[in-house]
C-alpha positions as a printed Julia matrix, in Angstrom:
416×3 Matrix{Float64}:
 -60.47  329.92   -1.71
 -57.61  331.94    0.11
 -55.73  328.85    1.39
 -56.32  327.32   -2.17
 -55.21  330.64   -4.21
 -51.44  330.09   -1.65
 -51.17  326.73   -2.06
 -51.25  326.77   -5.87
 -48.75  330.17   -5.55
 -46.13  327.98   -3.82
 -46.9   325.04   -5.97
 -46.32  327.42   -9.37
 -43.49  329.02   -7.86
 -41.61  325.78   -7.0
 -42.37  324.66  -10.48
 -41.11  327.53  -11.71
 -37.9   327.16   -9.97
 -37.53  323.37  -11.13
 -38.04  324.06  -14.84
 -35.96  327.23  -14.44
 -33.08  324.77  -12.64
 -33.29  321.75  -15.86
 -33.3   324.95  -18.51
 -30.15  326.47  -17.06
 -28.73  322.7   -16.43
 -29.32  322.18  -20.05
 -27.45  325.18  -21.74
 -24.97  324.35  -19.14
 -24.52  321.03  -20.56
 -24.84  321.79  -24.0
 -21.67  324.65  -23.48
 -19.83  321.49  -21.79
 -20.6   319.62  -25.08
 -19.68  322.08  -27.59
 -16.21  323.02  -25.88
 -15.26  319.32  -25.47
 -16.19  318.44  -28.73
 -13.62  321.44  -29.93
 -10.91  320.33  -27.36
 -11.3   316.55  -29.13
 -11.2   318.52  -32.58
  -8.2   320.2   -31.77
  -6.37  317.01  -30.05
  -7.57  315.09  -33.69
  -6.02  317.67  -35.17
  -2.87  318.08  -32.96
  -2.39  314.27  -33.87
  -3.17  314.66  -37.21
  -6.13  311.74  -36.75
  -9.59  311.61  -37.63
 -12.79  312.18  -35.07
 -14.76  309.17  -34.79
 -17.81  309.16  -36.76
 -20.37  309.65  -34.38
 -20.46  312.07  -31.9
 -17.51  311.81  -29.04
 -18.82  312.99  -26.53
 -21.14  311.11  -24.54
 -22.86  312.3   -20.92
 -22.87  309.16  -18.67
 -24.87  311.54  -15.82
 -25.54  314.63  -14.86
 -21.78  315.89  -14.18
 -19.71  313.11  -16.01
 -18.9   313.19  -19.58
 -16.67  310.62  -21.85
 -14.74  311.99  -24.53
 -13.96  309.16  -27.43
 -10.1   310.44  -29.27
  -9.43  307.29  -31.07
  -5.79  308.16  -30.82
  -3.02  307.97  -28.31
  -3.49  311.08  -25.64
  -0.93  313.27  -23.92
  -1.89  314.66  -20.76
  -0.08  317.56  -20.98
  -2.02  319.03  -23.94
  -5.07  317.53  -23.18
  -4.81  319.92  -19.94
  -3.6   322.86  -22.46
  -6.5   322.14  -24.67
  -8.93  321.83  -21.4
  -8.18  325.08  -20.25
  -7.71  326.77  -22.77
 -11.67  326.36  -24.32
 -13.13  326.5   -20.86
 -12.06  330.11  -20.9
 -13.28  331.13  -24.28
 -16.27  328.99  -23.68
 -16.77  331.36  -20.19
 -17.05  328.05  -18.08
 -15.44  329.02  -14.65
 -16.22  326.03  -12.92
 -14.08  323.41  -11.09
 -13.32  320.07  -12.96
 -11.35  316.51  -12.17
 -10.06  314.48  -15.61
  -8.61  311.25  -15.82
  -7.19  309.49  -19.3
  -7.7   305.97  -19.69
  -4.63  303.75  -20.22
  -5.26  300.73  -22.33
  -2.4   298.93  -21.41
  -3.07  298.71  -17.89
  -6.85  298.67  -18.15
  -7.23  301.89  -15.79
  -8.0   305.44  -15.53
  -5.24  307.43  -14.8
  -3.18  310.92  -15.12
  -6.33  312.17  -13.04
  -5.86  315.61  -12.07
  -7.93  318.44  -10.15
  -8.37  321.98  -11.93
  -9.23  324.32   -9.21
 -10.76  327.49  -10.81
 -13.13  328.66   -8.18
  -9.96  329.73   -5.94
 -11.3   327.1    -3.72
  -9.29  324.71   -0.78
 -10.78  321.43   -2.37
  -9.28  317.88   -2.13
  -8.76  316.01   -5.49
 -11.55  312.8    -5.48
 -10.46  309.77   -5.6
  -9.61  308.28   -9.35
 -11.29  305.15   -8.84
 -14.74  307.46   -9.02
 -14.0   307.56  -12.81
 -16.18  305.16  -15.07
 -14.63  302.65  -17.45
 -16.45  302.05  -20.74
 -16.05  299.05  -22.97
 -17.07  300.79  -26.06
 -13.76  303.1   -26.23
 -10.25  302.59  -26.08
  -8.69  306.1   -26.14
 -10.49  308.61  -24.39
 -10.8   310.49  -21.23
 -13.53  311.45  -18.59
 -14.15  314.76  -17.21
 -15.97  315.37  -14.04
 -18.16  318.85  -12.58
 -18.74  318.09   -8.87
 -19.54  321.66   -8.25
 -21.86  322.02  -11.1
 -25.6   321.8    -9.45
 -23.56  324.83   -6.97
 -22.76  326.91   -9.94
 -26.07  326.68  -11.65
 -27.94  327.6    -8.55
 -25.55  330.41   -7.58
 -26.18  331.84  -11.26
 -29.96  331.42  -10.38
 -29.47  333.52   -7.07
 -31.63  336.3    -8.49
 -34.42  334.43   -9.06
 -34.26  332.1    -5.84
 -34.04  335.45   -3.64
 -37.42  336.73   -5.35
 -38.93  333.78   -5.31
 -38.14  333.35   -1.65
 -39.05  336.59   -0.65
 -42.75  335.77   -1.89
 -42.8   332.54   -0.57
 -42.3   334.32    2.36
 -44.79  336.89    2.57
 -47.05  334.08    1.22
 -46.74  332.02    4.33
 -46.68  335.32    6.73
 -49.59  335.78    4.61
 -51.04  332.48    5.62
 -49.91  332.78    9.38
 -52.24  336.11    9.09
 -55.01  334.71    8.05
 -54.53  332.1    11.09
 -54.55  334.19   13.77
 -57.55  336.08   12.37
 -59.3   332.53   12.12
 -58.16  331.61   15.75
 -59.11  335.51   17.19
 -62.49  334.64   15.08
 -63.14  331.67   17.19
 -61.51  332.64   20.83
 -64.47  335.43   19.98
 -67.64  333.09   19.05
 -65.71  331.37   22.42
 -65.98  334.55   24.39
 -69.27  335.11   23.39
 -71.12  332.07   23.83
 -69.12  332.55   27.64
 -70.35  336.09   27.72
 -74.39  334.89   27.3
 -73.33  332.51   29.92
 -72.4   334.45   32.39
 -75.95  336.3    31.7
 -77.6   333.76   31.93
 -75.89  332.27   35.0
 -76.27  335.42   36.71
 -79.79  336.87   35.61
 -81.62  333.98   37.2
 -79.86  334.74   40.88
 -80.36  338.15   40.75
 -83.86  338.18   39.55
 -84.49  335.41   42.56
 -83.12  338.21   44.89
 -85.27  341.09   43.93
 -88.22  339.19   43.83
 -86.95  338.39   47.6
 -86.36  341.76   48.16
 -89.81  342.91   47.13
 -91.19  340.41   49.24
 -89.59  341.72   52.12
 -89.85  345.01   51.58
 -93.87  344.92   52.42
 -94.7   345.78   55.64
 -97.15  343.0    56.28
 -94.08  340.26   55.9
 -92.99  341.04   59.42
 -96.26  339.46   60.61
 -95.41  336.14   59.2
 -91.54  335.65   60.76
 -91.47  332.34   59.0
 -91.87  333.76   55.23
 -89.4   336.79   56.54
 -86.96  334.21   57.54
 -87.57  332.03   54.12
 -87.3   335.15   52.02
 -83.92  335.95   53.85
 -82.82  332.46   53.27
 -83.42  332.3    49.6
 -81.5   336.03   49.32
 -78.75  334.7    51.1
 -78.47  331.41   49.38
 -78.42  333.11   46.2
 -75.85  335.78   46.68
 -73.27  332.95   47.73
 -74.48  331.8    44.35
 -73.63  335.13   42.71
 -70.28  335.41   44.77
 -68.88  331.93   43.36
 -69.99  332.92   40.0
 -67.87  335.92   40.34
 -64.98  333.79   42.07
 -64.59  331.7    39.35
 -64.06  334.52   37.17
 -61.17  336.07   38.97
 -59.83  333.26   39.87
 -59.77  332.13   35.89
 -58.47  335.66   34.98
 -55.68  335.55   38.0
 -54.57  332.53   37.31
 -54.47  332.94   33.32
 -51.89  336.03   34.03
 -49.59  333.88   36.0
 -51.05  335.8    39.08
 -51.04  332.74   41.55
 -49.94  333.22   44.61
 -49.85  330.11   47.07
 -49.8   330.19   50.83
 -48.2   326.78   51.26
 -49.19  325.56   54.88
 -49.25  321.81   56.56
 -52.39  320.83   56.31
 -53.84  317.04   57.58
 -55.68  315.84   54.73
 -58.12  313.67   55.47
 -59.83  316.13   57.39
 -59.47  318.73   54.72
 -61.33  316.66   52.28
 -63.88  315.6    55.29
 -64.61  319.78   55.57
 -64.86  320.44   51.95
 -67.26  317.25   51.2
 -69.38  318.05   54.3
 -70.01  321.5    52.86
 -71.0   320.01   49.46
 -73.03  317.01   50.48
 -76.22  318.79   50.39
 -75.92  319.53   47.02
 -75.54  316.01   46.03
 -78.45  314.9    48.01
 -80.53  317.02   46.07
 -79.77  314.71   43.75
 -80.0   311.58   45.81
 -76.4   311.0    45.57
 -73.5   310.71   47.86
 -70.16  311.36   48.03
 -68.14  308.75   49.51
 -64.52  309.56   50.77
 -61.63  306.65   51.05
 -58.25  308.11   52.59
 -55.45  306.08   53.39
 -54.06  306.7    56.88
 -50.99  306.88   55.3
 -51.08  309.78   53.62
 -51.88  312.4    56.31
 -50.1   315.55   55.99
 -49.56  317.87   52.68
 -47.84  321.14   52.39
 -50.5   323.1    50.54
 -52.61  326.26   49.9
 -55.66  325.89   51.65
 -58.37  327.84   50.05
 -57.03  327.19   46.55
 -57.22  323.47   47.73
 -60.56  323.63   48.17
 -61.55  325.55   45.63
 -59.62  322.73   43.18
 -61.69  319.82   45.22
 -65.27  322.01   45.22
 -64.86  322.3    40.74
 -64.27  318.43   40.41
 -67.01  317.7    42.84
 -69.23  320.43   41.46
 -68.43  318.64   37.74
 -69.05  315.37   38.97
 -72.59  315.79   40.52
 -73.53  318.25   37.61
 -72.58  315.75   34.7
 -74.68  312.9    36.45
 -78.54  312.6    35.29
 -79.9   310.69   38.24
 -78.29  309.83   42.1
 -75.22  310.85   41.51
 -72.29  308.64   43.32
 -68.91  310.49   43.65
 -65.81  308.68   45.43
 -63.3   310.61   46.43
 -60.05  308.45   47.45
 -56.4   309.87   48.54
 -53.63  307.0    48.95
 -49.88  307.37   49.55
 -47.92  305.47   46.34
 -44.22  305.28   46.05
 -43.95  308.84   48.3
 -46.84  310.2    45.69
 -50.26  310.78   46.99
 -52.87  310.01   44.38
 -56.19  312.39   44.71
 -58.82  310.94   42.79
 -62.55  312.15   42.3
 -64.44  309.73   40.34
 -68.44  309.9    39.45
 -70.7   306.9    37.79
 -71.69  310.37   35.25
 -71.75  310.48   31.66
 -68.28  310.82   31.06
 -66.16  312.16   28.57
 -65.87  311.51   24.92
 -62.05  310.62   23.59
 -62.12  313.64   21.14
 -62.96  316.02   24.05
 -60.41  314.59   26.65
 -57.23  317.11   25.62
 -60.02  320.33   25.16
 -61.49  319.77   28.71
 -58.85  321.65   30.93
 -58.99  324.77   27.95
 -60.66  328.03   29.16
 -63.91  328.68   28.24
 -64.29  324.95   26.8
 -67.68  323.26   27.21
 -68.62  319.43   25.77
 -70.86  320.68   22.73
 -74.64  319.28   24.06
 -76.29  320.62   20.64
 -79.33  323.02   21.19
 -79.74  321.12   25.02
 -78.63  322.9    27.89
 -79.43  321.52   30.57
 -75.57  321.93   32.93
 -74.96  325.07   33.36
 -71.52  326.66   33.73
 -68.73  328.99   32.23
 -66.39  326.54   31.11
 -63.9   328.05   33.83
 -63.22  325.2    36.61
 -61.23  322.53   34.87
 -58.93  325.46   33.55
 -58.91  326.35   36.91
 -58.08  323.16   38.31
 -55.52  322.9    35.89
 -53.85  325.95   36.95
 -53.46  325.26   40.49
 -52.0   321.67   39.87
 -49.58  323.76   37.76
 -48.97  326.43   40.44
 -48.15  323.46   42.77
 -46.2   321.3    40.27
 -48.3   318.73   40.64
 -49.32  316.27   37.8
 -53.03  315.78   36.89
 -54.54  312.81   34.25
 -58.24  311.82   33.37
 -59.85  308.25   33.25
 -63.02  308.19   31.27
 -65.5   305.78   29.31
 -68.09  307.43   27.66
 -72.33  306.8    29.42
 -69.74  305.08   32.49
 -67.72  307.9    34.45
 -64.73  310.06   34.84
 -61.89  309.74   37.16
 -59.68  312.99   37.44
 -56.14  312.1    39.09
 -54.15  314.55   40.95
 -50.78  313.53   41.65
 -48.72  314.96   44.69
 -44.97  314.45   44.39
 -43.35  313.35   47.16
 -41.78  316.47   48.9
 -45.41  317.37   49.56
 -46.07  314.42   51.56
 -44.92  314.26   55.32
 -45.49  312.55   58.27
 -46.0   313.45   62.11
């Protein structure tokens, strides 16, 4: 109802302006009228001739009027005349006038009355239209005229402005609280997130701890050792949890900072897919890893690196239903190296593809949910790809797979 209550404000307003605009144009033109028709009376009776019977002056558009004498005109009076009922008639406007000459078929005597005070060039005569109908009369021109009726609307255009204005900041207003509305039902579905990613860890380790904490456990080293296994497991759990949020918040504040070292490849991708490879057999999937020979060596920040790697990898075995297959391929192109991590999962819808890399985003899975997560990595990932000018870009059909691309430019590439 808001946006509709503005939009018919600025559509009223405008309106107003417009009919205000044709109701000043019209007086306007009807004072033009009334003091040519006296300057035609007076030239009638200067030459002692009668006005045509109808009227004699005749608008041909909206600054050009034809003035029908019937007689013989002298340019010199005509000009006396001009001026002279202009200023009684209070019209202190520019004006260009041109007398037709019968005898030579033509507009002419044309002449520019400057009475704005103005440095303006006389127009060119041949702008004048001829008429057929008439054979003495001249044509009088207003090219300033839509200036002068606006300028004597000024009032009204500055009020009408200044509401227009606080109309749209209005507008803008109501915007950001509609955007703040939504980064908060954002920020809260993140919030029960987190609680819920972090409840079922913690409630793991102090049923652990109880466990251990009885006496008899110590009797049964196996159990002790299980116990202490499970605690373990699960605070690395909590601790990445927690890593992902600082690392979202650093890197949201511009709070990157990149220890660039040279670093082979290959065998950084070997380490980081050995260390996740459990987690996709779990799964009964694999991760399979193609690197070209070629591109060996990049200058870049190692734990960052992996960090970038571990979210694609951790996306592309959680997105996958059943045995997960992730191929992971790095291959030197034109002094680029392409990274890519692509997964047989469920891939991405095309109205989802630009949201993906926001913070907090999450593919909407109605009342299911079944993949957990904050909606942090891919903001993440797109961070550090920023932080090392690098270039990132998605492949994805929908039920077939993703393919996330990272491109390397070349001055990160280098050989032996």
């Amino acid at each position: 109802m808001g946006s509709f209550s503005l939009i018919g404000i600025i559509i009223f307003q405008v309106y107003w302006i417009y009919n205000t605009f044709n109701t000043s144009e019209k007086q306007f033109n009807q004072t033009i009228r009334i003091a040519l028709y006296n300057v035609a009376a007076e030239m009638a009776n200067f030459n002692k001739t009668q006005l045509p019977n109808t009227n004699p002056v005749k608008q041909i558009s909206s600054n050009y009027f034809v003035v029908d004498l019937n007689d013989v005109i002298d340019p010199i009076i005509l000009e006396h005349y001009l001026k002279t009922e202009f200023e009684h008639s209070n019209i202190k406007i520019d004006y260009e006038y041109a007398i037709y000459d019968c005898e030579s078929d033509a507009m002419v005597h044309g002449k520019y009355i400057n009475n704005s005070g103005k440095k303006i060039k006389r127009n060119n005569e041949n702008e004048f239209q001829k008429l057929d109908d008439y054979i003495y009369y001249f044509a009088i021109r207003f090219p300033g005229k839509t200036a002068v009726i606006l300028y004597g609307m000024n009032v009204w255009l500055i009020s009408a402005l200044v509401l227009i204005s606080a109309i749209l900041f209005f507008a803008y207003a109501v915007s950001v609280i509609l955007r703040q509305k939504k980064l908060s039902d954002v920020q809260k579905d993140f919030i029960n997130n987190m609680t819920h990613e972090l409840k079922t860890p913690l409630s793991t380790i102090g049923i652990s701890a109880n466990v251990i904490s009885d006496s008899e456990i110590f009797k049964e080293p196996e159990r002790l050792a299980k116990y202490a296994s499970i605690i373990s497991n699960q605070n690395k759990r909590l601790e990445n949890q927690v890593e992902k949020v600082l690392q979202s918040t650093l890197s949201e504040k511009g709070r990157i900072s990149l220890k660039i070292e040279k670093l082979e490849l290959g065998e950084l991708l070997r380490e980081i897919i050995n260390d996740f490879d459990l987690k996709a057999r779990e799964k009964n999937g694999e991760i399979i890893l193609n690197s070209d020979k070629v591109a060996k060596y990049i200058c870049v920040d190692k734990n960052h690196f992996e960090n970038l790697v571990f979210n694609l990898l951790d996306n592309a075995i959680k997105y996958c239903k059943t045995n997960p297959k992730v191929i992971v391929s790095a291959v030197l192109k034109k002094k680029n190296i392409y990274l890519s991590v692509e997964d047989n999962g469920t891939g991405i819808d095309p109205k989802y593809r630009k949201k993906i890399f926001k913070k907090f985003f999450r593919i909407p899975t109605g009342d299911i949910h079944d993949v957990k997560g904050f909606g942090l990595g891919l903001d993440y990932v797109k961070n550090i790809v920023k932080a090392h000018k690098w270039k990132i870009h998605l492949e994805s059909k929908q039920s077939r797979g993703s393919k996330f691309v990272i491109i390397m430019p070349g001055e990160n590439v280098h050989d032996k």
